[in-house]
py3Dmol code that shows the C-alpha trace and the ligand (Angstrom):
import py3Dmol

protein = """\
ATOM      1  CA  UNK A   1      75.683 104.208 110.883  1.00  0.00           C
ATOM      2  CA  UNK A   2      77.340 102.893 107.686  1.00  0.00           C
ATOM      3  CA  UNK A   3      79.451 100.035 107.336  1.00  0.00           C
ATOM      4  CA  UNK A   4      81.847  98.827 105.176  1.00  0.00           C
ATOM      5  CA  UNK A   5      83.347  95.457 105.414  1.00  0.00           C
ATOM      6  CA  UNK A   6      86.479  94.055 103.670  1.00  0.00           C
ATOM      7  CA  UNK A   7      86.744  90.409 102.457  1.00  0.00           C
ATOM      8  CA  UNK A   8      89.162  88.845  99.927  1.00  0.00           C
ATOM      9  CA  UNK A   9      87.474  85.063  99.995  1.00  0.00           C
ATOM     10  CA  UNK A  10      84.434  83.060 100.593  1.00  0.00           C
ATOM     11  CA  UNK A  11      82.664  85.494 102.872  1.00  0.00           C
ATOM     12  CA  UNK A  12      81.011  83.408 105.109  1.00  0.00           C
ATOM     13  CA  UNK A  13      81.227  86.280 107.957  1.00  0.00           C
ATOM     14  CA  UNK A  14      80.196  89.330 105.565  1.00  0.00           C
ATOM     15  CA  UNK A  15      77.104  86.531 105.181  1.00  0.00           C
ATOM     16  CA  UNK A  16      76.632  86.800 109.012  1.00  0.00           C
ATOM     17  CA  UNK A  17      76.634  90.101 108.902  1.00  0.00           C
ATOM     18  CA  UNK A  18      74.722  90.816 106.538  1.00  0.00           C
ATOM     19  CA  UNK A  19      72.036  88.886 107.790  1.00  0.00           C
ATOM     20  CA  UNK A  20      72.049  90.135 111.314  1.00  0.00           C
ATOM     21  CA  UNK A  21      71.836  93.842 109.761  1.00  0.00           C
ATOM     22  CA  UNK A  22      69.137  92.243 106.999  1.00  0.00           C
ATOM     23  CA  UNK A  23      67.438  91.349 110.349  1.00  0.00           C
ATOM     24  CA  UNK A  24      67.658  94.261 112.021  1.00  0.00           C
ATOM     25  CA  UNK A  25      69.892  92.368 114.920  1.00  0.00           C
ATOM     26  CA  UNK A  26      72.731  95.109 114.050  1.00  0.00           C
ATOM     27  CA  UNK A  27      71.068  98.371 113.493  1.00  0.00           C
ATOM     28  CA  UNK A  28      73.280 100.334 110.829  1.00  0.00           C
ATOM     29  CA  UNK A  29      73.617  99.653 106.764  1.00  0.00           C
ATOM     30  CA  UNK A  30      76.268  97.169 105.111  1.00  0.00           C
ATOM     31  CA  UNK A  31      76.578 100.402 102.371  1.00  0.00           C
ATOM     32  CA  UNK A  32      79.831  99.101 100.942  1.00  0.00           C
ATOM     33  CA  UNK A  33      81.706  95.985 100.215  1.00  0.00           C
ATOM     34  CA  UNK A  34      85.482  96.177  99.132  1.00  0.00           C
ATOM     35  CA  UNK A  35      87.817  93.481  98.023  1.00  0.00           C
ATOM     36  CA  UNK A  36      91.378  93.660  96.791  1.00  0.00           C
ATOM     37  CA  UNK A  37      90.882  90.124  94.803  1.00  0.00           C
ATOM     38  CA  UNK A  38      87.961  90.507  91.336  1.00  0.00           C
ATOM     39  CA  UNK A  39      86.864  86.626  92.180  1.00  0.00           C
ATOM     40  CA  UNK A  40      86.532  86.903  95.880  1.00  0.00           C
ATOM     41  CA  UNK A  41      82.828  84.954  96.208  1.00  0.00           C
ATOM     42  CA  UNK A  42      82.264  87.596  99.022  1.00  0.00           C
ATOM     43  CA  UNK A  43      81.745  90.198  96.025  1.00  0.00           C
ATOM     44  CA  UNK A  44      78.850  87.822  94.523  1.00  0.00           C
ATOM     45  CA  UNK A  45      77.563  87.570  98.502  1.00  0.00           C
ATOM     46  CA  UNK A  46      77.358  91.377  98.972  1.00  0.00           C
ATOM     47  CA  UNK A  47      75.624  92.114  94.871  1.00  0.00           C
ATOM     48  CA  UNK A  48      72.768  89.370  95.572  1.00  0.00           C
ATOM     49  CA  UNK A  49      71.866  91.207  99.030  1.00  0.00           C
ATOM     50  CA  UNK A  50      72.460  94.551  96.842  1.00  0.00           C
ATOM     51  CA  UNK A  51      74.949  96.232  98.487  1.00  0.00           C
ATOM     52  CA  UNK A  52      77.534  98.133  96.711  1.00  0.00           C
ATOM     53  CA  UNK A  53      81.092  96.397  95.900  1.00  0.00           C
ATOM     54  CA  UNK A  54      84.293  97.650  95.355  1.00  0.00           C
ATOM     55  CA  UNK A  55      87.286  95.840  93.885  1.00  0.00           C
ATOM     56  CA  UNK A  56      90.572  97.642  94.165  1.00  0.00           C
ATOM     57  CA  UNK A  57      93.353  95.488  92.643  1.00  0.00           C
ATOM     58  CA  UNK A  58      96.240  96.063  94.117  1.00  0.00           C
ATOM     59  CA  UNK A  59      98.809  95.803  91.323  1.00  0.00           C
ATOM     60  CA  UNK A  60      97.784  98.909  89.858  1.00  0.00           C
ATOM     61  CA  UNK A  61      98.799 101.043  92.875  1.00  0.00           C
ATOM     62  CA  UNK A  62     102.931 102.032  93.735  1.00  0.00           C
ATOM     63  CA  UNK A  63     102.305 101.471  97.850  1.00  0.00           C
ATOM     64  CA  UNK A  64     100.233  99.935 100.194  1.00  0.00           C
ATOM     65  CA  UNK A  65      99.725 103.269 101.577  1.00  0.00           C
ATOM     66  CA  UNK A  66      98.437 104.889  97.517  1.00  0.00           C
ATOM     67  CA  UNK A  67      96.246 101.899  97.469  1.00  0.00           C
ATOM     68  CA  UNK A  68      94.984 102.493 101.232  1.00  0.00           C
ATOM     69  CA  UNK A  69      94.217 106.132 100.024  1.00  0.00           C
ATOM     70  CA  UNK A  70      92.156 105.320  97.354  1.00  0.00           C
ATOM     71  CA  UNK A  71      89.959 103.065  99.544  1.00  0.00           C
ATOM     72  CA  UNK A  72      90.121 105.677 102.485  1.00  0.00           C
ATOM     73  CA  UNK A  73      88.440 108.063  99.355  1.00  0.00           C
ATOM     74  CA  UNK A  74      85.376 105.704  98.725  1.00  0.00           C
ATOM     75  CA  UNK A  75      84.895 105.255 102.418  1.00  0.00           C
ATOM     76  CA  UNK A  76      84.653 109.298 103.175  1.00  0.00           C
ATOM     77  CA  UNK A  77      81.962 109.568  99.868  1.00  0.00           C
ATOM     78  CA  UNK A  78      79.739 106.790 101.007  1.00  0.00           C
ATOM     79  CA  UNK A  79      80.223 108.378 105.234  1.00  0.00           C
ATOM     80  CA  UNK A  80      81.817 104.687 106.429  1.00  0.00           C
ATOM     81  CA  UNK A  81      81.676 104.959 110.083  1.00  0.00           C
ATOM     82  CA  UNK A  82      82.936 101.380 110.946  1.00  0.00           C
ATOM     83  CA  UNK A  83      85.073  99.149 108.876  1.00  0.00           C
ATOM     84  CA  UNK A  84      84.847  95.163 109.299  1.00  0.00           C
ATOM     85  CA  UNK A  85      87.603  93.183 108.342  1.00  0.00           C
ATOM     86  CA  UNK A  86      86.501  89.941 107.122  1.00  0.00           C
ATOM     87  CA  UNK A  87      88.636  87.537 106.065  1.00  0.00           C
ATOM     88  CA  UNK A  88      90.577  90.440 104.809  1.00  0.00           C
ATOM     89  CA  UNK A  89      93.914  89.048 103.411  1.00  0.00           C
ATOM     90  CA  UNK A  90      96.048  92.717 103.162  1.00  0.00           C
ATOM     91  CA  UNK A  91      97.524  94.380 105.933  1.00  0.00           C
ATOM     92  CA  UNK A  92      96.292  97.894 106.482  1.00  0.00           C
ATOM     93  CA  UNK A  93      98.886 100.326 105.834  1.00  0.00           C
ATOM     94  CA  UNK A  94      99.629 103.139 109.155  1.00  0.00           C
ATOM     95  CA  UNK A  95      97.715 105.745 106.814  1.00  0.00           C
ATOM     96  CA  UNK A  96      94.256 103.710 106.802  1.00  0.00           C
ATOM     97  CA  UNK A  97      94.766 102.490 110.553  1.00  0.00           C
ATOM     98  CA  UNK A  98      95.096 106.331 111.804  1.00  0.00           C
ATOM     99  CA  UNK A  99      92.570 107.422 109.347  1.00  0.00           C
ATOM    100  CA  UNK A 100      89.931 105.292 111.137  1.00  0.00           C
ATOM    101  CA  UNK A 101      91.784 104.618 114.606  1.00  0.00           C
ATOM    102  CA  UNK A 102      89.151 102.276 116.863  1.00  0.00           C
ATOM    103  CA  UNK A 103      86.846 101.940 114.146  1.00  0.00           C
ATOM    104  CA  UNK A 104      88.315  98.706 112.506  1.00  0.00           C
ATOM    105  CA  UNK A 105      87.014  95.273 113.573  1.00  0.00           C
ATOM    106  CA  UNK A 106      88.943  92.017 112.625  1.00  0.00           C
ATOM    107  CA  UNK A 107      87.970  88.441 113.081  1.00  0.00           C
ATOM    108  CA  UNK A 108      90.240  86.167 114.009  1.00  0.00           C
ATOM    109  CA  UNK A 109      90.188  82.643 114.378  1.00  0.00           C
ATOM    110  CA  UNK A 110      92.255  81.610 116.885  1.00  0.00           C
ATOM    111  CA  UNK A 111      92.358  83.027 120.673  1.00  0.00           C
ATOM    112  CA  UNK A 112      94.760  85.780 120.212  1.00  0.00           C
ATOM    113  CA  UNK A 113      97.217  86.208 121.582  1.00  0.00           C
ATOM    114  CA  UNK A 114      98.337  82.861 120.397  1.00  0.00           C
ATOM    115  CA  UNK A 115      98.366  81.931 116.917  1.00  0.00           C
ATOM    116  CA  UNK A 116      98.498  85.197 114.616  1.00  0.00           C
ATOM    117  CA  UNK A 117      98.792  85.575 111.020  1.00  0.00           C
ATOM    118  CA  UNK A 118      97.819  83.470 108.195  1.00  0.00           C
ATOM    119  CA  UNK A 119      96.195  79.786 109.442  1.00  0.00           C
ATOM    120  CA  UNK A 120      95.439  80.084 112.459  1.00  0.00           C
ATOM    121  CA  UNK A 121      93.217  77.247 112.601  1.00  0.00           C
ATOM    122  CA  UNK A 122      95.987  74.484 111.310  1.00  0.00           C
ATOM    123  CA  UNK A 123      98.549  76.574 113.820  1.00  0.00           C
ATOM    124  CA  UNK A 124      96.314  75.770 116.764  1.00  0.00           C
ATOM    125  CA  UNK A 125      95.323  72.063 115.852  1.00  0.00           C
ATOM    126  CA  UNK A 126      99.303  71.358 114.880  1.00  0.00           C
ATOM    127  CA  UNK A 127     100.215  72.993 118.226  1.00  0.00           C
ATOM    128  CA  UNK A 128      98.055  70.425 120.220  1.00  0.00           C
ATOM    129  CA  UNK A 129      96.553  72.942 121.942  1.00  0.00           C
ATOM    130  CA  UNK A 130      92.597  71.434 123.685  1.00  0.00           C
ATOM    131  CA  UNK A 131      90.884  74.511 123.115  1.00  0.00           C
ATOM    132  CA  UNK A 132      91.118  77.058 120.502  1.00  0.00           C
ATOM    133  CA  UNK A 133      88.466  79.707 119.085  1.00  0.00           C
ATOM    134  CA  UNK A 134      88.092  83.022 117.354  1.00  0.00           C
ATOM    135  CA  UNK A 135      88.664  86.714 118.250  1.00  0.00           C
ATOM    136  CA  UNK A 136      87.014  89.556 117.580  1.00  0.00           C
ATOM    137  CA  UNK A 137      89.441  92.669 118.126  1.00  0.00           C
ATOM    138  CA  UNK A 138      89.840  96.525 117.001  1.00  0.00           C
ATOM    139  CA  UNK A 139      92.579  96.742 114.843  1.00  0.00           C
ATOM    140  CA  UNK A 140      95.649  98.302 115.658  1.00  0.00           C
ATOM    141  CA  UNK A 141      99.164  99.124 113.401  1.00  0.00           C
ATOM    142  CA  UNK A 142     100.693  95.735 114.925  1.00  0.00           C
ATOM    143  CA  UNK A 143      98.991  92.853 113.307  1.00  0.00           C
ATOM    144  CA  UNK A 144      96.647  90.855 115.424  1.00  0.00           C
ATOM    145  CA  UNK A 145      97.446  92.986 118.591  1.00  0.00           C
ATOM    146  CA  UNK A 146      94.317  95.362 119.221  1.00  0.00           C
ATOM    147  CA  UNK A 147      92.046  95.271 122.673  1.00  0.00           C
ATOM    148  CA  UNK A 148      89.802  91.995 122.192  1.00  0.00           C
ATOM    149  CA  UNK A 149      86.089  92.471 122.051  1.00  0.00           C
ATOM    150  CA  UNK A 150      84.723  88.891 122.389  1.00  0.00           C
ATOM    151  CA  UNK A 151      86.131  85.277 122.430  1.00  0.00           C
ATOM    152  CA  UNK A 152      84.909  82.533 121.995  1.00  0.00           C
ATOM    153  CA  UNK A 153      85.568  78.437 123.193  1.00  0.00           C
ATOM    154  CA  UNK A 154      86.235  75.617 120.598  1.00  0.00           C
ATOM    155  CA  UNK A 155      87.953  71.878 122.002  1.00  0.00           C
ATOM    156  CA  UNK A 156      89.804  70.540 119.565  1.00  0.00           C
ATOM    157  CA  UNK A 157      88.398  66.628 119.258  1.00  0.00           C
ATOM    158  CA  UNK A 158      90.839  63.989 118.537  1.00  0.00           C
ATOM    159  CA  UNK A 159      89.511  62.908 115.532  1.00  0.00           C
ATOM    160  CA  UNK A 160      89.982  66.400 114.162  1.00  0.00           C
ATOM    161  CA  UNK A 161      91.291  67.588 111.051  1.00  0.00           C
ATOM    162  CA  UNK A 162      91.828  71.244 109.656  1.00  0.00           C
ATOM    163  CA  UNK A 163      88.580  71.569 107.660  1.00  0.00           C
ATOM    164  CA  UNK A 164      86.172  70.018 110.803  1.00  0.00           C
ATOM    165  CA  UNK A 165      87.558  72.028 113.016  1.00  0.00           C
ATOM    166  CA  UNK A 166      87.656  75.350 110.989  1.00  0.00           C
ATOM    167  CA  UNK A 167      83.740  74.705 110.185  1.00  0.00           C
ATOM    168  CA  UNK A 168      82.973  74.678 113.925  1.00  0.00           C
ATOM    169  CA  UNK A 169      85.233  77.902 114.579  1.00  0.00           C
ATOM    170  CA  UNK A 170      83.505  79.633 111.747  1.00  0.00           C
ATOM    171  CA  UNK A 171      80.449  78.451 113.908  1.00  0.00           C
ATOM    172  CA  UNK A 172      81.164  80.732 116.451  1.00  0.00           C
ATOM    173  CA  UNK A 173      82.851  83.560 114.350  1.00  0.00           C
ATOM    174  CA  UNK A 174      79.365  83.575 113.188  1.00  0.00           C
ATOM    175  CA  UNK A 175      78.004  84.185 116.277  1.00  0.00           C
ATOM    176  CA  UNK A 176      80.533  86.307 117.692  1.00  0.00           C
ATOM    177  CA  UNK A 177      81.246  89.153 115.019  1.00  0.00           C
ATOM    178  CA  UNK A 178      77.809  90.089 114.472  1.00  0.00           C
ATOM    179  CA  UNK A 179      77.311  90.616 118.247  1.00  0.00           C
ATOM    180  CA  UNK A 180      80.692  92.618 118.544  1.00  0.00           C
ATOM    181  CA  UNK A 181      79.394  94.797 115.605  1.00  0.00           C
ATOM    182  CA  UNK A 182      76.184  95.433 116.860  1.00  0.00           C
ATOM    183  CA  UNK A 183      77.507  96.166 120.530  1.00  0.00           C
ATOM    184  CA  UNK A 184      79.989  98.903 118.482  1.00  0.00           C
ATOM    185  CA  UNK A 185      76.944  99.944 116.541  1.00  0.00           C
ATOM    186  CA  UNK A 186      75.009 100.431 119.868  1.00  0.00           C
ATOM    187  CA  UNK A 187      78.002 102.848 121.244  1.00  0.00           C
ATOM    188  CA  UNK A 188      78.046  99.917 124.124  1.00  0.00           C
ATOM    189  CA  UNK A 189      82.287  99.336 123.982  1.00  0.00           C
ATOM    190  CA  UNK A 190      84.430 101.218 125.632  1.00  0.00           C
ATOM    191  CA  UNK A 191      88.704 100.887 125.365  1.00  0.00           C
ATOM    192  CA  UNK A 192      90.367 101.688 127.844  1.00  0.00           C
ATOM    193  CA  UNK A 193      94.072 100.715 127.387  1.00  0.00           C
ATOM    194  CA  UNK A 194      94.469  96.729 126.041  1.00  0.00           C
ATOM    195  CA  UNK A 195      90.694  96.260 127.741  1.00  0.00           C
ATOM    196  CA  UNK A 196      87.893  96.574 126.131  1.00  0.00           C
ATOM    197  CA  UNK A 197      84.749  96.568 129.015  1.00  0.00           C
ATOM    198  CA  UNK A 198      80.692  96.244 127.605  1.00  0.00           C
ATOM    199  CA  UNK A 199      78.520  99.023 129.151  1.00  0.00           C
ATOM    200  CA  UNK A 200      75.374  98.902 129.309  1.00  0.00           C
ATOM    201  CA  UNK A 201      72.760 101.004 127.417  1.00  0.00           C
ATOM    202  CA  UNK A 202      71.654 101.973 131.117  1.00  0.00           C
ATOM    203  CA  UNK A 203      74.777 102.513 132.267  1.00  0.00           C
ATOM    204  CA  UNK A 204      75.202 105.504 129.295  1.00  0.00           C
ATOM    205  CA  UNK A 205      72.162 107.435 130.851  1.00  0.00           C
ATOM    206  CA  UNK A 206      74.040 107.856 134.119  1.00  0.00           C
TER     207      UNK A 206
END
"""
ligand_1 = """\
14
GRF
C 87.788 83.581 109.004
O 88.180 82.364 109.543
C 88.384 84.727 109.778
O 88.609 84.427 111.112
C 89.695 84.973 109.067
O 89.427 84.709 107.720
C 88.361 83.773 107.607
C 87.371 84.344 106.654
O 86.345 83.447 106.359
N 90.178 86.301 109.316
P 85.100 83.899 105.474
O 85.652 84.455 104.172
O 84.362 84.947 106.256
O 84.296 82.673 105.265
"""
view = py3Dmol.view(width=600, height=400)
view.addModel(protein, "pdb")
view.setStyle({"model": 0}, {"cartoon": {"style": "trace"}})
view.addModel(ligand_1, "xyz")
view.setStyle({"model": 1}, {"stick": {}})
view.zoomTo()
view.show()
């Protein structure tokens, strides 16, 4: 299986990934990296491990959609099977989200459905919420809506502020996307409606 993921910052979670496939924890190739912003540190990330990088800028395209397309291209010539959002900062356009229905990942890092969009670690701590956490979903046309794959628990401390608790959330994202990915990789998820239930391997044979 081939895998591309999309990042547009640090890259922290393409990192994760790319050592649990380095590892041989996920069991598919990382064949393509593709950012729509030339500086994004995730692009330096994915040359040192050698994997291919795309940067698409954005400006030079009329649409979302034309710019969607021209990803969608490089994905079909490099046989993407599953594409990882990562700290992705564009919304995917209709086109790109039928194009590869249930076989787009996003991490999130808040428990969804609370807190979408942009921030959703300073929406959670400013809320006063206890307990917060990140996501791991398929992606859907309505942002921050598709079946959830995994979740996991962060308390907010007292003495937090944005940056201590995003470094424990990232923690967990850590944790959490590379197992979602390899339990997709594995053919071990299964949607049905909003749910999304983990079969076992066993469970397949019967
Ligand atoms: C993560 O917090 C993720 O939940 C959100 O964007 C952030 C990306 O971080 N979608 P990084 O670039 O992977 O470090």
């Amino acid at each position: 299986m081939n895998i591309a993921v999309f990042a547009s910052g640090d890259g922290s979670n393409l990192q994760a990934i790319i050592d649990a496939a380095g590892s041989g924890y996920i069991n598919a190739a990382i064949s393509l990296v593709v950012s729509d912003k030339g500086g994004a540190y995730a692009l330096e990330r994915a040359k040192k491990a050698g994997i291919e990088t795309l940067f698409m800028d954005p400006d030079i395209f009329k649409s979302k959609e034309d710019y969607d397309k021209a990803i969608a291209g490089y994905l079909k010539d490099k046989n993407i099977d599953l594409v990882c959002l990562a700290g992705y900062m564009r919304v995917l356009s209709p086109y790109f989200v039928r194009e590869y229905k249930d076989r787009i990942l996003n991490i999130h890092p808040a428990l969804l459905p609370s807190f979408k969009g942009v921030n959703g670690v300073k929406a959670a701590l400013d809320y006063g919420v206890k307990v917060t956490g990140p996501t791991v979903h398929f992606v859907t046309e309505k942002i921050d809506s598709g079946p959830i794959i995994a979740q996991s628990l962060v308390e907010i401390r007292d003495d937090d502020t944005e940056d201590s608790l995003r470094e424990r959330v990232h923690a967990e994202e850590h944790k959490i996307y590379p197992k979602a990915i390899k339990d997709f990789v594995e053919g071990t998820l299964e949607i049905k409606g909003r749910r999304v239930f983990h079969r076992s391997k066993d469970e397949d044979k019967n």
